[in-house]
C-alpha positions in Angstrom: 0.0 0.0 0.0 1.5 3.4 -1.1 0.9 4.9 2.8 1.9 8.1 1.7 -1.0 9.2 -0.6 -2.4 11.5 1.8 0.8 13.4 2.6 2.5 12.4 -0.4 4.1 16.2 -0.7 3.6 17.3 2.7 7.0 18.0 3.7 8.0 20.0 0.5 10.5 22.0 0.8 8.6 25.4 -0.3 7.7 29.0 0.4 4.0 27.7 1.0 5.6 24.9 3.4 7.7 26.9 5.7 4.8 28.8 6.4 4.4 28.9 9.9 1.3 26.4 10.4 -0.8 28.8 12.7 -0.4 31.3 9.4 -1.9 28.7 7.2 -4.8 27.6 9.4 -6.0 31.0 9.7 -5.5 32.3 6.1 -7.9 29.2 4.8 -9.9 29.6 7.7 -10.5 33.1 6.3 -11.1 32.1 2.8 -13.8 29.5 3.1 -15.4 32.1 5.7 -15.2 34.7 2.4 -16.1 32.1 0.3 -19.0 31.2 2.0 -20.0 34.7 2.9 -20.0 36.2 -0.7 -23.4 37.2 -2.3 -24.2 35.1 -5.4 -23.5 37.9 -7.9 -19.5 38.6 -6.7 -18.0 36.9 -9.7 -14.8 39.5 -9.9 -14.2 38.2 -5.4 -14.7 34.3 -6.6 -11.9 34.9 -9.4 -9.8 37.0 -7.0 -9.9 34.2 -4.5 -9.4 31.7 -7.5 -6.5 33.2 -8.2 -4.7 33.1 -5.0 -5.2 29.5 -4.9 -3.4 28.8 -7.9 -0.7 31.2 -7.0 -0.7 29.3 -3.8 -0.5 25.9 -5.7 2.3 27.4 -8.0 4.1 28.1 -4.7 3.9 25.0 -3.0 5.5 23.2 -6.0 2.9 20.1 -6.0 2.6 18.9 -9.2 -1.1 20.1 -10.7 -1.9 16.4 -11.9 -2.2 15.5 -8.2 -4.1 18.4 -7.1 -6.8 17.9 -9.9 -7.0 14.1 -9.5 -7.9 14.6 -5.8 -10.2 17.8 -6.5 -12.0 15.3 -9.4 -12.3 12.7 -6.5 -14.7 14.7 -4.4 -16.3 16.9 -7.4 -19.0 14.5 -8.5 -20.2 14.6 -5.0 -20.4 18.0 -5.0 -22.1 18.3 -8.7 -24.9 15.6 -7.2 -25.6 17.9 -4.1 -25.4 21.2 -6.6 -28.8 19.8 -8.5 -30.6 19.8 -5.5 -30.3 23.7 -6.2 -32.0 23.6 -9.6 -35.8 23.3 -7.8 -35.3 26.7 -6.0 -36.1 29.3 -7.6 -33.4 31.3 -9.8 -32.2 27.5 -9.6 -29.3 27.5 -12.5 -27.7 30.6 -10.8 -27.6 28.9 -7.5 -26.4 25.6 -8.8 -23.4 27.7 -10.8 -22.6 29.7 -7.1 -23.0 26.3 -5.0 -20.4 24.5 -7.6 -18.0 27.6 -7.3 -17.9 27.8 -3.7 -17.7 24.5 -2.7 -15.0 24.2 -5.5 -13.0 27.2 -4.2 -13.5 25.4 -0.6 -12.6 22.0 -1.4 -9.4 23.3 -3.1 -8.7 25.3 -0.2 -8.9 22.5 2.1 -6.5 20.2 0.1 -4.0 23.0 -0.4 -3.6 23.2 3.4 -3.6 19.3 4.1 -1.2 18.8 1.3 1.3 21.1 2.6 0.9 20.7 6.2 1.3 17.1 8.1 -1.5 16.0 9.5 0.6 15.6 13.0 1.0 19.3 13.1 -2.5 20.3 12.5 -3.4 17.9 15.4 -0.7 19.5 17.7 -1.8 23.0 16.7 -5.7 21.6 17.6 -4.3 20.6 21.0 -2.5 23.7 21.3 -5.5 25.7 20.2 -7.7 23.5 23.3 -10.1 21.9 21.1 -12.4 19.6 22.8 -9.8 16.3 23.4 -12.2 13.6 22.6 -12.9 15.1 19.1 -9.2 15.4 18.4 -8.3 12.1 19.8 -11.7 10.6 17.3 -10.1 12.8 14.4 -6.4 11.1 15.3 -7.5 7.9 15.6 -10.0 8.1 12.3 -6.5 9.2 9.9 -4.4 6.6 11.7 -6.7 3.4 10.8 -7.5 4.9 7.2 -4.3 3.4 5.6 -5.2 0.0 8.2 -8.5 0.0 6.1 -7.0 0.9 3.0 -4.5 -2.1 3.5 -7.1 -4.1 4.4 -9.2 -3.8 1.1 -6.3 -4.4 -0.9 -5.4 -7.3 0.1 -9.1 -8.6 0.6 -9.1 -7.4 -3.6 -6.1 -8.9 -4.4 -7.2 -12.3 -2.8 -10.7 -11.9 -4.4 -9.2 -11.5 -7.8 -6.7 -14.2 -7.8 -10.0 -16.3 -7.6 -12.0 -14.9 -10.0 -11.5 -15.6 -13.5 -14.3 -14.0 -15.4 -14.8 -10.8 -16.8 -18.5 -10.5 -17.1 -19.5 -6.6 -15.7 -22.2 -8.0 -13.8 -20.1 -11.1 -11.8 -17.6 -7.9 -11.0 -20.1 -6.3 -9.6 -21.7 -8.7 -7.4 -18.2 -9.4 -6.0 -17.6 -5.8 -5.6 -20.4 -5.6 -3.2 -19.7 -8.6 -1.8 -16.2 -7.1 -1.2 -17.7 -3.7 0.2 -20.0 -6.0 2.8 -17.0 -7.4 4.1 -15.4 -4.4 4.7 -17.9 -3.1 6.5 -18.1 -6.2 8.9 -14.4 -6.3 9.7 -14.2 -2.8 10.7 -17.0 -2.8 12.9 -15.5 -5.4 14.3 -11.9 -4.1 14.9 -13.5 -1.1 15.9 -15.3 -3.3 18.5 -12.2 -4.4 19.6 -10.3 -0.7 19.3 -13.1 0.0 22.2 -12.8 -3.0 24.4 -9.2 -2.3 24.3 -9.0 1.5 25.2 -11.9 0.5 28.2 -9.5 -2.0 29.2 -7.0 1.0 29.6 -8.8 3.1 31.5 -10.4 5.1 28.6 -13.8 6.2 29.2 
């Protein structure tokens, strides 16, 4: 498993990376809060902010194929929310402003995790005196990603070594059959994640 994927360019060395990482928390906290604020009709403030994004990206030196594959990753989620907007009224103006802004956010968001380790944003959320438990949850939910992630591979790689069709709909059934499993094992490590913190005085 490539367990770097996350924070594959995380410790560039780059303007945009030496930033201290108090600095960078607050400048994208201050963006999406622009982002989010801005009437419908400010199309000259959503290209301004556009643009300081790429300048950002140019800085940080991450290669824009990476950027774009993860901002495609999340976008058709954010297109199938977006129609929901074309029932209100003035619905195709809304659905253009909804796409923008969550666009300009999501880009926002993966400009600061991909130039910022995720153990300093979690020192800087204990510095900052955010609520433990939700830090510890947030910790624990990014360390057992790549354990999932591991997980499913090799459960795939097992699944195809016995499978030797190529019918679409036999590669689907599996595929469900696959995502079932998944589900099962980690709600049962998760089970025993539980019993083990209890058994170390975790409450």
């Amino acid at each position: 498993m490539k367990s770097d994927f996350l924070e594959r360019y995380s410790t560039l060395q780059s303007p945009i990376h030496r930033l201290n990482v108090r600095a960078k928390v607050f400048v994208a906290v201050l963006l999406l809060l622009t982002t989010i604020l801005l009437p419908p009709g400010a199309w000259i403030a959503f290209i301004g902010i556009a643009g300081i994004l790429a300048t950002t990206a140019a800085l940080s030196k991450i290669p824009a194929g990476y950027l774009l594959r993860r901002m495609l990753f999340i976008e058709p989620i954010i297109l199938s929310m977006a129609i929901l907007t074309l029932f209100r009224p003035n619905g195709p103006t809304v659905f253009f402003v909804t796409i923008i802004k969550a666009t300009i956010c999501l880009c926002t968001m993966i400009l600061l995790s991909s130039t910022t380790p995720f153990s300093r944003l979690i020192g800087l959320a204990q510095r900052w005196h955010l609520p433990a438990l939700l830090v510890n949850i947030v910790g624990m939910m990014y360390r057992y990603i790549f354990v999932l992630i591991d997980e499913t591979e090799r459960m795939q790689r097992a699944r195809n070594s016995r499978t030797f069709t190529t019918q679409k709909r036999r590669r689907w059934i599996s595929l469900s059959q696959l995502v079932g499993q998944i589900f099962v094992r980690s709600t049962e490590r998760a089970e025993r994640i539980y019993a083990a913190m209890c058994a170390r005085g975790w409450k």
